[in-house]
C-alpha positions as CSV (number, residue, x, y, z in Angstrom):
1,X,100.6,-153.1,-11.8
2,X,103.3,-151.2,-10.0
3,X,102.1,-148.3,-7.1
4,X,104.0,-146.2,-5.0
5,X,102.8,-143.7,-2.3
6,X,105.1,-141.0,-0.7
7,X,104.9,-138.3,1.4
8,X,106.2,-134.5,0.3
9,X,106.7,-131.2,2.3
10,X,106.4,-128.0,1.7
11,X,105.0,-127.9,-2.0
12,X,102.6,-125.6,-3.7
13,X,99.1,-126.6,-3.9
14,X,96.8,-125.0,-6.9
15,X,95.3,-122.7,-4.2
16,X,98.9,-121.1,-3.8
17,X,99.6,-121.9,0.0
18,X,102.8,-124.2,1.0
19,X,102.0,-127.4,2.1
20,X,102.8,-130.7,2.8
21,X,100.6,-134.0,1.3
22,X,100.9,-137.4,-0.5
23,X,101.7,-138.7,-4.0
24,X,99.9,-141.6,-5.2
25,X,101.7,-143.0,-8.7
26,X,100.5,-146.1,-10.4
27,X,100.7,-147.7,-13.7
28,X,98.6,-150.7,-14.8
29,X,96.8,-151.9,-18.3
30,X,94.0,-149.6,-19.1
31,X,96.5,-146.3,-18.2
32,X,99.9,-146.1,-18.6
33,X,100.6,-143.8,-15.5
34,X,98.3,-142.1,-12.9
35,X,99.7,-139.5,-11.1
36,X,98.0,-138.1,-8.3
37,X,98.8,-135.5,-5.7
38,X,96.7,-134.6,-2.5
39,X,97.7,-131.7,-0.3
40,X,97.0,-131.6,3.6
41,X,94.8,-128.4,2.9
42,X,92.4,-130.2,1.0
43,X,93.9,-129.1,-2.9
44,X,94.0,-131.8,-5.2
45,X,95.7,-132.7,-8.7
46,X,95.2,-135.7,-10.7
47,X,97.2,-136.9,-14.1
48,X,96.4,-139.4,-16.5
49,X,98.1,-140.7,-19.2
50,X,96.8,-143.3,-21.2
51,X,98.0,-146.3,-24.2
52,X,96.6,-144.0,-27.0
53,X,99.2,-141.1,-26.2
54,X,96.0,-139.0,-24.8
55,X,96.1,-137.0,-21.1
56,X,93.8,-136.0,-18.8
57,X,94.4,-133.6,-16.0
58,X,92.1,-132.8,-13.2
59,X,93.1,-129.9,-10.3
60,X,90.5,-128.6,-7.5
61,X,91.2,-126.2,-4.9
62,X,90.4,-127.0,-1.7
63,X,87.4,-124.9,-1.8
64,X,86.2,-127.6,-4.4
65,X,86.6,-125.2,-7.0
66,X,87.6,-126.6,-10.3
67,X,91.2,-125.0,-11.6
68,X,91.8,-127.5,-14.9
69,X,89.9,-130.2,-16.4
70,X,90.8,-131.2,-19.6
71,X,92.0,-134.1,-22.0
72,X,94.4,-133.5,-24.6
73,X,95.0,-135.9,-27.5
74,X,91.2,-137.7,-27.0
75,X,91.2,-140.0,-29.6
């Protein structure tokens, strides 16, 4: 299992506002890569891809509204 965590400025969260957060990337035996972004306001976006080629992606605005949930490829 390999993780990395860095720090970003100035990106665009899903609620539209410019701000800075953290990137969490991981990759271990039940998913291939995890992908997961957090911004300082509170937004939040979250990518999965897994051994069977499928993907799920997950983004809530800080408001806890849901923007995107879906998985493609589900096997």
């Amino acid at each position: 299992m390999s993780t990395t965590t860095t720090r970003f400025t100035n990106q665009e969260a899903s609620c539209g506002r410019v701000v800075d957060g953290e990137r969490f990337r991981d990759w271990d035996e039940e998913c291939v890569l995890s992908d997961e972004l957090f911004y300082d306001g509170g937004c939040r976006s979250i990518r999965h891809e897994y051994h069977d080629g499928s993907v799920s992606h997950n983004v809530v605005r800080h408001d806890g509204k849901v923007l995107e949930d879906e998985l493609i490829g589900e096997q």
